[in-house]
C-alpha atoms as an extended CHARMM CRD file, in Angstrom:
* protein
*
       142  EXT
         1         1  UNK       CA             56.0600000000       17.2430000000        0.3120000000  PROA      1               0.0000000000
         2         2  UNK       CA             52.3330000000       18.1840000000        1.5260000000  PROA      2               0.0000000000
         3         3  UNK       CA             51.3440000000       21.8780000000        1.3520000000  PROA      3               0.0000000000
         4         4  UNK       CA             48.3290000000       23.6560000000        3.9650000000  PROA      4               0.0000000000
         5         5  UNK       CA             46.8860000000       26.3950000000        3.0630000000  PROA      5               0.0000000000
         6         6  UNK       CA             45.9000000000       29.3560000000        5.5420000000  PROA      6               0.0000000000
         7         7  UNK       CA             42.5600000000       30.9230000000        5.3000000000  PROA      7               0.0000000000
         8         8  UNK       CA             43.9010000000       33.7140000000        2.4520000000  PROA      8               0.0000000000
         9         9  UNK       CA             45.1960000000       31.3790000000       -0.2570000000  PROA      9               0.0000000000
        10        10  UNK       CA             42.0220000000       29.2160000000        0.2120000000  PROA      10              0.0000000000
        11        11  UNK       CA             39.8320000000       32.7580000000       -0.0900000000  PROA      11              0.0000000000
        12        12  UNK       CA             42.1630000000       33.2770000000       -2.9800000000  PROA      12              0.0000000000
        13        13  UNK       CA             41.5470000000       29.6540000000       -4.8090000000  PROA      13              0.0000000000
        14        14  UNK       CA             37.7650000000       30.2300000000       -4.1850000000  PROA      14              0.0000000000
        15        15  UNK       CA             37.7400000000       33.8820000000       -6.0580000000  PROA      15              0.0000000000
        16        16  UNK       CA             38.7250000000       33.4860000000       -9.8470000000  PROA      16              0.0000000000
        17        17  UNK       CA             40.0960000000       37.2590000000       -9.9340000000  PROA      17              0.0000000000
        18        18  UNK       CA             43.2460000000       38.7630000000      -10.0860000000  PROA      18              0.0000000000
        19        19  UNK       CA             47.0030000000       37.8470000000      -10.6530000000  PROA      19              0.0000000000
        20        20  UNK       CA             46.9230000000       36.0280000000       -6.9440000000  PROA      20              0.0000000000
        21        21  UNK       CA             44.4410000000       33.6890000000       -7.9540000000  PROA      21              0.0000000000
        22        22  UNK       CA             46.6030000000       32.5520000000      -11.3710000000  PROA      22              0.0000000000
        23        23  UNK       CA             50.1040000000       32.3140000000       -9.6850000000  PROA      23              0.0000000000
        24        24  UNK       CA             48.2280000000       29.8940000000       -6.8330000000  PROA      24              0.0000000000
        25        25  UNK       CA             46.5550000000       27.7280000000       -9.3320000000  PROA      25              0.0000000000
        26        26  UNK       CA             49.7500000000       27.4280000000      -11.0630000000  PROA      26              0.0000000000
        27        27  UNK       CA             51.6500000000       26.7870000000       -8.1590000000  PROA      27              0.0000000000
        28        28  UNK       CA             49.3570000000       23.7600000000       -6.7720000000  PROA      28              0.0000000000
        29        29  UNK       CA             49.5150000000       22.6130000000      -10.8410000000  PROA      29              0.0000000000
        30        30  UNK       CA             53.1680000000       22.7580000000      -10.5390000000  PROA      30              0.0000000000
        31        31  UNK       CA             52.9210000000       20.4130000000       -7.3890000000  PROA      31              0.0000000000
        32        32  UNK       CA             50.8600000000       17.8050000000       -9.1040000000  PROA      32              0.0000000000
        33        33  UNK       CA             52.7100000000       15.4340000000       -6.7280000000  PROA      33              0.0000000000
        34        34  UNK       CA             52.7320000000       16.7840000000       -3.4750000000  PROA      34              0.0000000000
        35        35  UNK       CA             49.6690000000       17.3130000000       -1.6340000000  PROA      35              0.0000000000
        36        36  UNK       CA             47.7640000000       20.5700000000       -0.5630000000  PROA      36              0.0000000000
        37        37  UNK       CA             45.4420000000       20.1770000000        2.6350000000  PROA      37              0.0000000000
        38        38  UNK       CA             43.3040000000       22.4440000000        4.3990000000  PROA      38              0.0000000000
        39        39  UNK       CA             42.2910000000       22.6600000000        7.8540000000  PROA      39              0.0000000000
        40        40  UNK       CA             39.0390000000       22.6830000000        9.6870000000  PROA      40              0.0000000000
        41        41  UNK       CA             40.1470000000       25.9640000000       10.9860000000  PROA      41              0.0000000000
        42        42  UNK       CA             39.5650000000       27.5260000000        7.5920000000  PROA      42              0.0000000000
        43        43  UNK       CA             36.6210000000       25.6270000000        7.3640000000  PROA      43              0.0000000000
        44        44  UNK       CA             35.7330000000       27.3280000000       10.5930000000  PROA      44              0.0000000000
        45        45  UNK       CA             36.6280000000       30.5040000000       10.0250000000  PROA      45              0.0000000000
        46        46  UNK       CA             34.8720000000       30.8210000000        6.5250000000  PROA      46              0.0000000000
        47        47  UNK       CA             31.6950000000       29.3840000000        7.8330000000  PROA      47              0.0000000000
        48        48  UNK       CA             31.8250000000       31.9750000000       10.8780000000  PROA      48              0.0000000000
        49        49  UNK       CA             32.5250000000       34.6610000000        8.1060000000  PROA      49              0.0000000000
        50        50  UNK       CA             28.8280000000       33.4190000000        6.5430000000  PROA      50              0.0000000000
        51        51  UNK       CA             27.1760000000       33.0990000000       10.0310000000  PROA      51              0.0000000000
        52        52  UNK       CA             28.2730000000       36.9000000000       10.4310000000  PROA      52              0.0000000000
        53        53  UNK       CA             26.5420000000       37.3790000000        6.6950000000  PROA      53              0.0000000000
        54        54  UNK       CA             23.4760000000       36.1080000000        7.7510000000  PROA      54              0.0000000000
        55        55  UNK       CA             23.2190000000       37.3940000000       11.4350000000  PROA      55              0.0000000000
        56        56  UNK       CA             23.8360000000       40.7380000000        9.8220000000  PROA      56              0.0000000000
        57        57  UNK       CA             21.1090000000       40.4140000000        7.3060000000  PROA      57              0.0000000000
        58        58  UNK       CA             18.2690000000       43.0490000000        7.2500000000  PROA      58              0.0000000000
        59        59  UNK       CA             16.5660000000       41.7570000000        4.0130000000  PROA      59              0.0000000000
        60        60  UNK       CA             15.7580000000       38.4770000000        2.5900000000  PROA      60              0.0000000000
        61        61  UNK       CA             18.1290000000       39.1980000000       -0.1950000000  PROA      61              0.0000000000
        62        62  UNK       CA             20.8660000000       39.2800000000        2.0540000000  PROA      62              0.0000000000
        63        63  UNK       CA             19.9560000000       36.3250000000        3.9350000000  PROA      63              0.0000000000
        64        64  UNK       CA             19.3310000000       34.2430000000        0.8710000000  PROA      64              0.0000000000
        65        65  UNK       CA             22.9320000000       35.3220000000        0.5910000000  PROA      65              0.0000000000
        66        66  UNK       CA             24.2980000000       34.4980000000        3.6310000000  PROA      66              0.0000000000
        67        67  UNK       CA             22.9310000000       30.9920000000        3.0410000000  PROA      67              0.0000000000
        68        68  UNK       CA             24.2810000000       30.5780000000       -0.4810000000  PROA      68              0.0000000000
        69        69  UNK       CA             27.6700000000       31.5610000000        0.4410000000  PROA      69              0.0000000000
        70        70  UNK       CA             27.4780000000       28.7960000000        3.8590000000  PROA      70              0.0000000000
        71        71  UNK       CA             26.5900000000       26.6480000000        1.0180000000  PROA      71              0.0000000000
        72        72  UNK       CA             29.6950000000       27.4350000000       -1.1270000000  PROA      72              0.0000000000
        73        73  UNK       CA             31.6170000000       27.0660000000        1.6760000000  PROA      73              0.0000000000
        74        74  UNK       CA             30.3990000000       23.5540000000        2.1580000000  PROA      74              0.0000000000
        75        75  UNK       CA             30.4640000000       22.5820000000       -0.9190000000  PROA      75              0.0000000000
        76        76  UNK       CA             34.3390000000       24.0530000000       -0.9160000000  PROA      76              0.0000000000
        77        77  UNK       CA             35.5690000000       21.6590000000        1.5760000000  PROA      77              0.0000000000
        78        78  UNK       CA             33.9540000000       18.7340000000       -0.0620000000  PROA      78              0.0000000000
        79        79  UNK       CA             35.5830000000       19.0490000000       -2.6270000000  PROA      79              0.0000000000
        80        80  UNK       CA             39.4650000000       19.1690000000       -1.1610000000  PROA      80              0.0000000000
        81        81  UNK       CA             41.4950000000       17.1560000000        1.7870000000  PROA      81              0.0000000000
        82        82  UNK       CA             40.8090000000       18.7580000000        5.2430000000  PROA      82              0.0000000000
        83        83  UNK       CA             42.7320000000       18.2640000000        7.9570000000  PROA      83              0.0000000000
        84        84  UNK       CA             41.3560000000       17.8610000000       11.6030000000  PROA      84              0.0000000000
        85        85  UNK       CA             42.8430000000       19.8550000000       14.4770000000  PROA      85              0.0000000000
        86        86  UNK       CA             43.6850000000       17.1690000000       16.5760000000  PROA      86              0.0000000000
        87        87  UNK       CA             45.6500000000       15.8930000000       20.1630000000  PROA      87              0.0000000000
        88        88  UNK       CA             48.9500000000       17.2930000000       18.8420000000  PROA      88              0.0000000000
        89        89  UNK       CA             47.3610000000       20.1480000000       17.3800000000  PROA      89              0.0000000000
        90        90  UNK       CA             46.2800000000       21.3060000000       20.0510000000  PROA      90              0.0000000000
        91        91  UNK       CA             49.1250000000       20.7460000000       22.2590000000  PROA      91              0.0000000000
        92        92  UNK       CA             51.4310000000       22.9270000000       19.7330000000  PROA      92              0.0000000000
        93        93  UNK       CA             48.7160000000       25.3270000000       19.6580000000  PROA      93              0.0000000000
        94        94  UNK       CA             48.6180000000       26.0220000000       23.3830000000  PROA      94              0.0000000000
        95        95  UNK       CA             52.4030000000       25.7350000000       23.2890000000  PROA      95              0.0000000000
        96        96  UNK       CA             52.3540000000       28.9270000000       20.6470000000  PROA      96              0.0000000000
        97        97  UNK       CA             49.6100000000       30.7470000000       22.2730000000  PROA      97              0.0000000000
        98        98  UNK       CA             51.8400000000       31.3360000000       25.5510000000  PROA      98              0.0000000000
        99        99  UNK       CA             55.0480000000       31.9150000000       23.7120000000  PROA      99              0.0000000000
       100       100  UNK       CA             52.7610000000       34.4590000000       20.7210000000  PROA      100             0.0000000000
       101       101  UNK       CA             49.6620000000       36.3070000000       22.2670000000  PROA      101             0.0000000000
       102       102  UNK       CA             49.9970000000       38.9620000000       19.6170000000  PROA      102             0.0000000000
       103       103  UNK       CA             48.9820000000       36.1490000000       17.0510000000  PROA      103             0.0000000000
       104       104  UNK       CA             45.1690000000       35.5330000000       16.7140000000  PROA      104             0.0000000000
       105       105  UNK       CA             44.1390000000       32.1490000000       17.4860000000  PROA      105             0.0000000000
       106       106  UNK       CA             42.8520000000       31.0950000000       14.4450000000  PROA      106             0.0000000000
       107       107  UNK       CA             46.0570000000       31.3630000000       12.9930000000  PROA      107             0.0000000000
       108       108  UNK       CA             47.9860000000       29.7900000000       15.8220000000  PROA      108             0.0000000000
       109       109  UNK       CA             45.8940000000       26.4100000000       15.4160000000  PROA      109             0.0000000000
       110       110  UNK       CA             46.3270000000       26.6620000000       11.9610000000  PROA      110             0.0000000000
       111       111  UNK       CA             50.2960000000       27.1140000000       12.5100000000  PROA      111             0.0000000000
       112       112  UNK       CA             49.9110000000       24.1620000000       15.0780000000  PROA      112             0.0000000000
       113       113  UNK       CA             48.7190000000       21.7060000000       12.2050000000  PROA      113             0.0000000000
       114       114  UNK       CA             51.3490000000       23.0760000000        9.8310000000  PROA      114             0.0000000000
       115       115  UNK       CA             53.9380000000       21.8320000000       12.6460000000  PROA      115             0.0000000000
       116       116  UNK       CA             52.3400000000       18.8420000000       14.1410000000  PROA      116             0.0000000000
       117       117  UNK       CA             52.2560000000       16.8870000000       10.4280000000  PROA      117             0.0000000000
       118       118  UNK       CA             55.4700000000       18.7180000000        9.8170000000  PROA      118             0.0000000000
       119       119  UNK       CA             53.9930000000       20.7800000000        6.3620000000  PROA      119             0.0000000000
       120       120  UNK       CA             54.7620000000       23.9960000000        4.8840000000  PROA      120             0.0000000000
       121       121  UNK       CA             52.0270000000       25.9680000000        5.4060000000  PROA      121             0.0000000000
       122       122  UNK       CA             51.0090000000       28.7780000000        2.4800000000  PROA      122             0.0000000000
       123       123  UNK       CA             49.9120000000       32.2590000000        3.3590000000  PROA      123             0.0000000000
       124       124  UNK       CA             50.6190000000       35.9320000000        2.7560000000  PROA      124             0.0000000000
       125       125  UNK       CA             50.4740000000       36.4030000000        6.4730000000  PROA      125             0.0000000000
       126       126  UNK       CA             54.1870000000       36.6840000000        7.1290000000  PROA      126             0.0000000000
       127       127  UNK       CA             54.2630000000       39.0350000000       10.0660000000  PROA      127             0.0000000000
       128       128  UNK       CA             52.5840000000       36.8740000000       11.7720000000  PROA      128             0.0000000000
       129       129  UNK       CA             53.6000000000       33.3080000000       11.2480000000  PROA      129             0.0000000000
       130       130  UNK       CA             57.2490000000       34.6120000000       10.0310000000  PROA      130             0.0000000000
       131       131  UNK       CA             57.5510000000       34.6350000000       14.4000000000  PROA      131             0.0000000000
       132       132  UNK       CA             56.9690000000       31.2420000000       14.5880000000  PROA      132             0.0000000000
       133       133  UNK       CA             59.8830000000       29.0790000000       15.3840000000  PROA      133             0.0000000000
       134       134  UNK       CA             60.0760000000       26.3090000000       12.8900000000  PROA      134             0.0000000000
       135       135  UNK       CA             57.5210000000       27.2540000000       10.6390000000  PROA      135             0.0000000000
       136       136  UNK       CA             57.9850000000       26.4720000000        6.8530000000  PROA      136             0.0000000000
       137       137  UNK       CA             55.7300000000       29.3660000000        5.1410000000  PROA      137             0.0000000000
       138       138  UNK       CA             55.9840000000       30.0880000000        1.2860000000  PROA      138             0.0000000000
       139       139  UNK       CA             53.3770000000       32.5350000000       -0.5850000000  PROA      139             0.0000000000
       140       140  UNK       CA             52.3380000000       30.7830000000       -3.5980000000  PROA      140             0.0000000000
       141       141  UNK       CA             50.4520000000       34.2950000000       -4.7470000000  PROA      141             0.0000000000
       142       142  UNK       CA             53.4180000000       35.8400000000       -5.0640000000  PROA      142             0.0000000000
């Protein structure tokens, strides 16, 4: 079986704190043989999150670490198997951004990956991609 992970359980891998982080390392342990991607839309969406850091910078402390953490998050996906958002992707993804305009559209691409390679995707964020027909979600911080 082969795993994605939204944005919040790869924010939660990256953060060696609390009881979340534990449960999802044990959980991705406990699937030794199935795979867990992510998706260039979390790569996107962290990297925007350290563009943000450094735009908003008003000393060189905080732009040194705006740049350190654009550097974590490259060194992040380096590390791990990232999946593109491709042809089908974004076919699904239009498809879901008609039928869900309540749901940002970060997450729809991400839900379009999840469908187009036919993988459970791993979040907290039920509300939102709970609404989305066909959708195999599981929390592995739970």
């Amino acid at each position: 079986m082969n795993f994605l992970l939204d944005t919040d359980h790869v924010s939660i891998e990256q953060r060696p704190t609390g009881a979340g982080h534990a449960r999802l390392l044990q959980q991705i342990a406990s699937h030794a043989g199935d795979k867990v991607f992510v998706s260039i839309i979390s790569f996107h969406e962290q990297t925007n999150g350290a563009g943000a850091h450094i735009n908003k910078a008003k000393s060189a402390a905080e732009l040194l670490r705006g740049y350190e953490l654009m550097r974590s998050v490259l060194a992040a996906y380096q590390a791990i198997n990232v999946l593109d958002f491709d042809a089908a992707s974004l076919t699904i993804a239009d498809s879901l951004r008609r039928q869900h305009r309540r749901i940002g559209l970060m997450d729809l691409r991400i839900a379009a990956i999840a469908l187009a390679r036919g993988m459970t995707l791993l979040t907290r964020n039920r509300s939102d991609f709970g609404q989305i027909a066909n959708l195999t979600i599981e929390d592995w911080t739970a």
